[in-house]
C-alpha positions as CSV (number, residue, x, y, z in Angstrom):
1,X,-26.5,6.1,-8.0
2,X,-26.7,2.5,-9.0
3,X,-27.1,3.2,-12.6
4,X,-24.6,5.7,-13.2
5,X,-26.9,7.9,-14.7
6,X,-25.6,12.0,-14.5
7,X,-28.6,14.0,-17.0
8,X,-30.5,14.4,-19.7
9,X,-30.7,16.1,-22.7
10,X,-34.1,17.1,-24.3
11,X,-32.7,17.9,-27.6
12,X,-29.0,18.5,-29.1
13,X,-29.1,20.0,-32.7
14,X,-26.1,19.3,-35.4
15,X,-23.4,21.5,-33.7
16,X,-24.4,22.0,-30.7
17,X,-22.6,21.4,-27.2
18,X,-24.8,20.9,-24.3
19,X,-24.2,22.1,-20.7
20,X,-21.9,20.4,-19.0
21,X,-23.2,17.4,-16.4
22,X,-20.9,17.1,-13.8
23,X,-20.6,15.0,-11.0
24,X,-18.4,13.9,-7.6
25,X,-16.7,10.7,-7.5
26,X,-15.1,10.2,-4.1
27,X,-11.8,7.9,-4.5
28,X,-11.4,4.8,-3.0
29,X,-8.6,2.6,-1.7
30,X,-9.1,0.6,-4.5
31,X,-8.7,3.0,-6.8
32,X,-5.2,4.0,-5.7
33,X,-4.3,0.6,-5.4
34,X,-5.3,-0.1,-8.9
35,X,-2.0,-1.5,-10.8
36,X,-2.3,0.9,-13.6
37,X,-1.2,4.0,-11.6
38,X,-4.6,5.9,-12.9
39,X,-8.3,6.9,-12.1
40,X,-9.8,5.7,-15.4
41,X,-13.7,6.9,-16.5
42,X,-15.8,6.2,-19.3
43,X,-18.7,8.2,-19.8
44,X,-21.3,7.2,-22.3
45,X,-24.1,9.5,-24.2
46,X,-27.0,7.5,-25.8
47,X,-29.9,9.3,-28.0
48,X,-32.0,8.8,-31.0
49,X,-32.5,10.7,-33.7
50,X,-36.6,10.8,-33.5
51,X,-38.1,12.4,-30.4
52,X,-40.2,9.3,-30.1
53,X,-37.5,7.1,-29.6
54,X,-38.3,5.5,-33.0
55,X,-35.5,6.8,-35.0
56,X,-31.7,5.5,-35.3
57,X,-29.7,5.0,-31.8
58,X,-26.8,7.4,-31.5
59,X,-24.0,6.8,-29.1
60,X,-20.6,8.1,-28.0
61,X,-18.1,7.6,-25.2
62,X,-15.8,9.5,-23.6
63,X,-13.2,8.7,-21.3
64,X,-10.8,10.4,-19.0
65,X,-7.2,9.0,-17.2
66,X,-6.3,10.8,-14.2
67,X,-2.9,9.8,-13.1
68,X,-2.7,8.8,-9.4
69,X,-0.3,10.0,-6.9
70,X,0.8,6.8,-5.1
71,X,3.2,7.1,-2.3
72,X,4.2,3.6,-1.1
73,X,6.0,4.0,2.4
74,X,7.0,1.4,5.6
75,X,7.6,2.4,8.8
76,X,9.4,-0.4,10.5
77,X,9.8,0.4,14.7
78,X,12.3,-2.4,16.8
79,X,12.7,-1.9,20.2
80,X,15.2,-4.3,22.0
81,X,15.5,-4.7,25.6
82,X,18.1,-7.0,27.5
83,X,16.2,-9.8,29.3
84,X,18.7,-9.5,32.7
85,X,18.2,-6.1,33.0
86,X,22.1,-4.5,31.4
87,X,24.6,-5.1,28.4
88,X,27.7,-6.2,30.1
89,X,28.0,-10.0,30.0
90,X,28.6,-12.4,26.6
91,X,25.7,-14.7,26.7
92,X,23.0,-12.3,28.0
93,X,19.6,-12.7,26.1
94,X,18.4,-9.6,23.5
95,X,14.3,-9.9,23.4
96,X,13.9,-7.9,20.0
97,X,10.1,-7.1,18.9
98,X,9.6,-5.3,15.7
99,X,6.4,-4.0,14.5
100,X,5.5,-2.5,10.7
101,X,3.4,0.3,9.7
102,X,1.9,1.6,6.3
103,X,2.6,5.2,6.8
104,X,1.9,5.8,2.6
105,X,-1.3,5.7,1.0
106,X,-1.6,2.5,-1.1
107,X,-2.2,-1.1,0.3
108,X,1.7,-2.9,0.8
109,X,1.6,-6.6,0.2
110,X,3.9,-9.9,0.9
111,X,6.3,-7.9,3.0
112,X,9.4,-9.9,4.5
113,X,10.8,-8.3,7.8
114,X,14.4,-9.9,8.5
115,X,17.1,-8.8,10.6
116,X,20.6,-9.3,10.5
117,X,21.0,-10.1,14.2
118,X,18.5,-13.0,13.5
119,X,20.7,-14.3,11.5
120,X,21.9,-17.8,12.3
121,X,23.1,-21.2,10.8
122,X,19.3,-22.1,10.3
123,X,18.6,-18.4,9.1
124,X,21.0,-17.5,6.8
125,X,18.8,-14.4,6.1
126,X,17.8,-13.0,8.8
127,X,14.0,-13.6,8.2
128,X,11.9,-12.6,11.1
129,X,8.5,-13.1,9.5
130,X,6.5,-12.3,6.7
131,X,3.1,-9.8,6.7
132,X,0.2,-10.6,4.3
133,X,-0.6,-6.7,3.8
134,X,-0.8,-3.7,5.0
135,X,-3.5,-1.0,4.3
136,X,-2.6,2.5,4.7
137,X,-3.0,3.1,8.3
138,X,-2.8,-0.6,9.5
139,X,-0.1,-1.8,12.0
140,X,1.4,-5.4,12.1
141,X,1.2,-7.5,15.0
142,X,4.7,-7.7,16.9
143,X,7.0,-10.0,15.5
144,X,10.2,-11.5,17.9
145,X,13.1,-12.9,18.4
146,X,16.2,-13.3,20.9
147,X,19.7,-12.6,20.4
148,X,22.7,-13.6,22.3
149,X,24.9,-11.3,23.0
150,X,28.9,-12.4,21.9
151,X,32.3,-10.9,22.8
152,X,32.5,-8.8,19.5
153,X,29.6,-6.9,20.6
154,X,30.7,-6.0,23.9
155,X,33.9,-4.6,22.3
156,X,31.8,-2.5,19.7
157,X,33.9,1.1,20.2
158,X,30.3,2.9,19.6
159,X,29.7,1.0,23.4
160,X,25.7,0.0,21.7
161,X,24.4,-2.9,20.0
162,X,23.2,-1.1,17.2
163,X,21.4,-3.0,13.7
164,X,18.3,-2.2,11.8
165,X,15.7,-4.5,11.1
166,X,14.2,-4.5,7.3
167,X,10.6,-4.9,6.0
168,X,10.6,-5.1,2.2
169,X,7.0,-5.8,0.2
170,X,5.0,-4.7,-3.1
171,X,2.3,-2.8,-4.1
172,X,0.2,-5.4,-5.9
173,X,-0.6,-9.0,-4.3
174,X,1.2,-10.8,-7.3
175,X,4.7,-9.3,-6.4
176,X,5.0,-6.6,-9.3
């Protein structure tokens, strides 16, 4: 319905309610991305006061705000796996690939993944890479990188090489 259009009303005397017109709207992503955190709707009546059309135009809106239930989520997975095969030697090579997934229902955007095993003299942070967006659903390519393994890890008491990769973003495009 290109127009919008719901019904029509033959005739509505002084005082008089007419029948509720109702109608579906199915919700899009758009919708729930929208930065005002609601499902806002105008609805506009239009008559005249002659049956001919000739008399005085007679309009009225009315609107409705339903709030949305946004539910922003990440799901970041990292898998490591030790390029000569076991842990047990300072030097080995750690080939880390981490992916992201928009496991909530509103689109994620300028997401930062870093790491704090990335971290290095020309990384201070950690940073891995960065993703545009993510729609609900969507899954990021594999991002990677290699760690060496030093002496302090090897004497880690827990006997693992345990960290946690990070993926940070926002729920509109311009960071807010």
């Amino acid at each position: 319905n290109p127009t919008g259009f719901i019904g029509h009303i033959d005739v509505l005397a002084p005082g008089q309610t007419s029948a509720a017109l109702t109608f579906d709207y199915l919700v899009t992503q758009s919708d729930l991305d929208d930065p005002d955190g609601s499902l806002d709707n105008t609805a506009t009546a239009a008559g005249n006061t002659q049956p001919d059309g000739t008399g005085d135009p007679v309009t009225d809106d009315g609107s409705n705000n339903i709030p949305v239930d946004t539910n922003p989520s990440l799901e970041t997975l990292k898998v490591g796996t030790v390029l000569e095969g076991t842990l047990d030697t300072v030097g080995e090579t750690v080939h880390y690939s981490i992916t992201v997934a928009n496991t909530g229902n509103v689109t994620v955007y300028n997401i930062d993944v870093t790491d704090p095993r990335a971290v290095t003299a020309g990384n201070p942070t950690g940073f891995i890479g960065h993703i545009d967006a993510l729609a609900p659903g969507q899954t990021s390519t594999e991002l990677t990188f290699d760690y060496l393994v030093k002496q302090s890890d090897l004497d880690n008491p827990s006997g693992s090489l345990d960290n946690t990769a990070t993926a940070a973003g926002n729920t509109q495009p311009d960071g807010t």
